[in-house]
N, C-alpha and C positions, 0 to 999 in steps of 0.2 A: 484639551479641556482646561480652561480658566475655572480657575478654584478660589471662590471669595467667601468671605464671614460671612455668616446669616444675621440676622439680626430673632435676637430671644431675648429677656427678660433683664442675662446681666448689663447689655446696653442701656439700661434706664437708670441703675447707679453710680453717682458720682465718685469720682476715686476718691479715696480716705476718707472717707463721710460714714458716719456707723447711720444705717439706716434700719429701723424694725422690720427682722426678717419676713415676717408676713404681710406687709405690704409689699414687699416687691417680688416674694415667689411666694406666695402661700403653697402649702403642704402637709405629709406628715411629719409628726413629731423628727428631730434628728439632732445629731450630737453636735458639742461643742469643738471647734475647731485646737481648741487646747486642754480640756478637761482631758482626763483619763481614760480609756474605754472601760474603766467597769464602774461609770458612774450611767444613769437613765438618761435618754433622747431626755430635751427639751422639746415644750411646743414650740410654734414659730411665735407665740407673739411673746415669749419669754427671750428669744434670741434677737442677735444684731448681725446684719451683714453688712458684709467688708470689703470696698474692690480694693484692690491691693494692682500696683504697678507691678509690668514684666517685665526684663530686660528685652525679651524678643516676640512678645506678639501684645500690642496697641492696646488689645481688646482689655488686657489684664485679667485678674483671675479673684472670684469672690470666696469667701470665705464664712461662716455661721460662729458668732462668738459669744459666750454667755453672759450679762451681766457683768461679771466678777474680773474675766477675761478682755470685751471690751479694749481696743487699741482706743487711745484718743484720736480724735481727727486731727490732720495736718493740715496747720493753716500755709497755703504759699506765703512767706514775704517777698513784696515789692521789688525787683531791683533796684540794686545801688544805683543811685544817678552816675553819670558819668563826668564829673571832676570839667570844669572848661579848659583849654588848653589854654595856657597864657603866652602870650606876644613876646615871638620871642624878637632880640636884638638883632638886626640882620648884621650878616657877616663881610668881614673887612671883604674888598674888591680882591681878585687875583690878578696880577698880572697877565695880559689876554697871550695868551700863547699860540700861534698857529698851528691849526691842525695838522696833523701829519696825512701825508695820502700814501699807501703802499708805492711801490716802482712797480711796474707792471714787469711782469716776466718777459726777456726777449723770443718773439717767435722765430726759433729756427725753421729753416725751409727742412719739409721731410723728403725722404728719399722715396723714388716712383718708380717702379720697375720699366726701361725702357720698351720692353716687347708689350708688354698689358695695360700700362700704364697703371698699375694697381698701387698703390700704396706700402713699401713692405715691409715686415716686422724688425725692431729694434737689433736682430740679427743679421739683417741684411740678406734675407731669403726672399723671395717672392713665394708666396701663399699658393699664386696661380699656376704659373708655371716652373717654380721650383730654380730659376735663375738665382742664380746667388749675387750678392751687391759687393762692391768691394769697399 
């Protein structure tokens, strides 16, 4: 089973943007995300809501803040441009040096068992029928 996000309500708020809680979920009265718990629910049109970034899921996560409480919004800045790389001097010539090629390895001829004709281990056994090499 493929398991994906739904789409509901906090999809429609911008990250770091305080937006009037009651336009984007109206409801009941509810608490401030920092006040105290033994202070009174707010209504919503007293509150602000807050997407807030998540390390690990996209959707991010909203938040009810009072007035008082209120984060500011985060403005992005621009990236820095990127600096142009300046021209550089080209470099003195090296002397051209021949490449080198490996020497290839000499093929030795391998040893064959005469009865089998098998090819036989670094021991000088035949595999096949157990003749020894000398």
């Amino acid at each position: 089973m493929k398991i994906v996000m739904s789409a509901d309500w906090r999809d429609e708020i911008p990250f770091e943007t305080p937006m009037i809680a009651s336009e984007s979920a109206p409801g009941e009265p509810t608490r401030c995300a920092t006040c105290s718990n033994d202070k009174d629910a707010f209504a919503r049109e007293d509150l602000w809501a807050f997407k807030h970034r998540h390390p690990t899921n996209h959707a991010g996560f909203v938040r009810f803040y009072c007035a008082e409480h209120v984060p500011a919004a985060v403005v992005e800045q621009p990236a820095a441009p990127i600096a142009a790389k300046t021209a550089k001097a080209p470099r003195a010539s090296r002397a051209a040096v021949p490449a080198r090629r490996p020497t290839p390895a000499e093929e030795r001829p391998r040893a064959v068992c005469p009865t089998c004709y098998v090819e036989v281990s670094a021991k000088g056994m035949c595999g096949m029928c157990g003749e020894q090499m000398a």
